[in-house]
VOPAGU-2260 file (C-alpha; in pm, 1 decimal, decimal comma):
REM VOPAGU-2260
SITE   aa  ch    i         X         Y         Z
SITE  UNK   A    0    2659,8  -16414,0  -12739,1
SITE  UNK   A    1    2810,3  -16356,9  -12406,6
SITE  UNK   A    2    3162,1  -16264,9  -12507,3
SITE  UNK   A    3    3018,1  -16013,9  -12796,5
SITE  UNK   A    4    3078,6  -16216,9  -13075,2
SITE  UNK   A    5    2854,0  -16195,4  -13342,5
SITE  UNK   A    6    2691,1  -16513,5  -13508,9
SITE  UNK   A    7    2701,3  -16560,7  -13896,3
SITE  UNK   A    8    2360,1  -16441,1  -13924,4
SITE  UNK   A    9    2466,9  -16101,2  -13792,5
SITE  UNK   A   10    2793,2  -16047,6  -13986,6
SITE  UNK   A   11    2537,4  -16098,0  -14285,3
SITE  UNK   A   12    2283,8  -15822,7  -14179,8
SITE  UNK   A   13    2589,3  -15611,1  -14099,4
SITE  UNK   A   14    2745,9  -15646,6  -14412,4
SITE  UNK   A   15    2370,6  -15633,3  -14620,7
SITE  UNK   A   16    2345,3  -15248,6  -14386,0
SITE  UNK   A   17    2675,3  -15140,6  -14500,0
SITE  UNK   A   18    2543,3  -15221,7  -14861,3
SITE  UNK   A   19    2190,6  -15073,3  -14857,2
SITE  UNK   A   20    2307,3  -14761,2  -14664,2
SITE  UNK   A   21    2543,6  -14693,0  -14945,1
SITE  UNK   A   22    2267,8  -14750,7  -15196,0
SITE  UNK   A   23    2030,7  -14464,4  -15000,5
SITE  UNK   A   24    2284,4  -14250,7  -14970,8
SITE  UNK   A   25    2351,7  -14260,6  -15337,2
SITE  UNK   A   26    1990,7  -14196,6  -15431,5
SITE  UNK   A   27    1899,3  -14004,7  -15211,4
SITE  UNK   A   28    2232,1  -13717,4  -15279,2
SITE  UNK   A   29    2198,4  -13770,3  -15634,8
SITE  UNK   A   30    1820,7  -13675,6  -15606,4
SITE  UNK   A   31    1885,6  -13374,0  -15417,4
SITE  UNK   A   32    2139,5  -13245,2  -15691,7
SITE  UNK   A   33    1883,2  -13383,4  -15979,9
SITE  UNK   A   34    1656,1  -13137,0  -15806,2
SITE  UNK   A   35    1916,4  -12851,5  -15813,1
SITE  UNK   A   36    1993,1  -12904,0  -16115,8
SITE  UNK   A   37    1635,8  -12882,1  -16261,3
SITE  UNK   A   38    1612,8  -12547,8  -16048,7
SITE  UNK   A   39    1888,5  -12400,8  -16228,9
SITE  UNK   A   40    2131,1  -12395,9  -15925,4
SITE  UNK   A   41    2393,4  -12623,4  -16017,0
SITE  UNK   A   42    2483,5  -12698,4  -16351,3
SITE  UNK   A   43    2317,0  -13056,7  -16495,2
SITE  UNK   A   44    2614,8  -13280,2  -16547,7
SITE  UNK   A   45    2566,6  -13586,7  -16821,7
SITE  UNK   A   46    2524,4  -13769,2  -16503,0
SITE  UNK   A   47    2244,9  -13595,3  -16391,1
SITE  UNK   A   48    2055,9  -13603,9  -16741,2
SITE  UNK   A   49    2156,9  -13949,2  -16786,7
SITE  UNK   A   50    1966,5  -14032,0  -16444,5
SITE  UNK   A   51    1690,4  -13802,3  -16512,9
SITE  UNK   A   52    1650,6  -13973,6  -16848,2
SITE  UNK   A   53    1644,8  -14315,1  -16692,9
SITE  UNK   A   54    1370,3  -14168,4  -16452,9
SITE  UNK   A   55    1162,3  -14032,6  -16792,6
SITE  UNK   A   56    1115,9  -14378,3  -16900,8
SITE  UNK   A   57    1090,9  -14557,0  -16608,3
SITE  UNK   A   58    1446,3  -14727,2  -16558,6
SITE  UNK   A   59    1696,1  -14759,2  -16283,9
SITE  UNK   A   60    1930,0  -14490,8  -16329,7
SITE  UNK   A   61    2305,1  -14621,5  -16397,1
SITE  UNK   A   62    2456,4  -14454,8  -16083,8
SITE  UNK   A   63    2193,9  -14634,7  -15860,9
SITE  UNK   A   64    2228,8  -14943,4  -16035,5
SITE  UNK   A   65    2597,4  -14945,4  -15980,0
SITE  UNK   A   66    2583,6  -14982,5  -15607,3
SITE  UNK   A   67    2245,3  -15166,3  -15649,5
SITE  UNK   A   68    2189,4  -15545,8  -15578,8
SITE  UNK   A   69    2128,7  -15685,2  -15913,6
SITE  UNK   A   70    1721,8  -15672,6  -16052,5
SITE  UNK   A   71    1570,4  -15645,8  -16385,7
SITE  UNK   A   72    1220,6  -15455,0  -16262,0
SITE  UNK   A   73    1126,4  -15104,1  -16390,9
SITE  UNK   A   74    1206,5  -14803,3  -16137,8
SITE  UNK   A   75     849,1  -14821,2  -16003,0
SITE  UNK   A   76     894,8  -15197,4  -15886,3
SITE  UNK   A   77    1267,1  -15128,1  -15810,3
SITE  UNK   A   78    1157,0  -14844,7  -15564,8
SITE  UNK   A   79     882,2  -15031,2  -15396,9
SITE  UNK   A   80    1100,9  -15359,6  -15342,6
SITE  UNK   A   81    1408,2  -15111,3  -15198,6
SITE  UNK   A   82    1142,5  -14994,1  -14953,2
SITE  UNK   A   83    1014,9  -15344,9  -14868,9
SITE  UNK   A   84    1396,4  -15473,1  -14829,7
SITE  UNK   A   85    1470,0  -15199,2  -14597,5
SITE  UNK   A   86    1182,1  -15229,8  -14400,3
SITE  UNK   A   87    1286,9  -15627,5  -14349,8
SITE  UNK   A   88    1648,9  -15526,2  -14262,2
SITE  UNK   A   89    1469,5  -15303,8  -14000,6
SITE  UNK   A   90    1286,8  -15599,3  -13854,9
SITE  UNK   A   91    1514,6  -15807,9  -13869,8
SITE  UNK   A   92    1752,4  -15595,7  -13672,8
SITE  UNK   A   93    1474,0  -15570,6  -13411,4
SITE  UNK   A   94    1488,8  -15901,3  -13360,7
């Protein structure tokens, strides 16, 4: 408004950011080391086999899920609804 408050609707989408930022980050370093570690140059940590295991049979890995919004759908779906949720965050900030 005016004064710079922000209405409920925005303290939501800031608070859903905060969440789904955390969650990209998360993937998104945890992929990059997954692909070190596959290259040889860092050492593959249970972590990192435990995710790339998940990723062999088509599940959410554990240390996404943990920072994940809760879902039951195979990593294919999961992925493609992530996208589709940040794209909608995206509008809806436009707006």
């Amino acid at each position: 408004n005016e004064r710079g408050e922000l209405n409920s609707l925005q303290i939501v989408l800031l608070h859903e950011m905060g969440r789904f930022n955390k969650l990209i980050n998360t993937v998104s370093s945890s992929l990059s080391e997954l692909g070190k570690a596959i290259k040889g140059l860092v050492v593959m940590s249970a972590e990192l086999d435990s995710m790339y295991s998940a990723m062999l049979t088509n599940a959410v890995p554990e240390i996404w899920a943990k920072v994940a919004y809760p879902s039951l759908k195979p990593l294919s779906s999961w992925m493609k609804d992530l996208d589709e949720r940040v794209l909608f965050m995206r509008s809806w900030l436009k707006l």
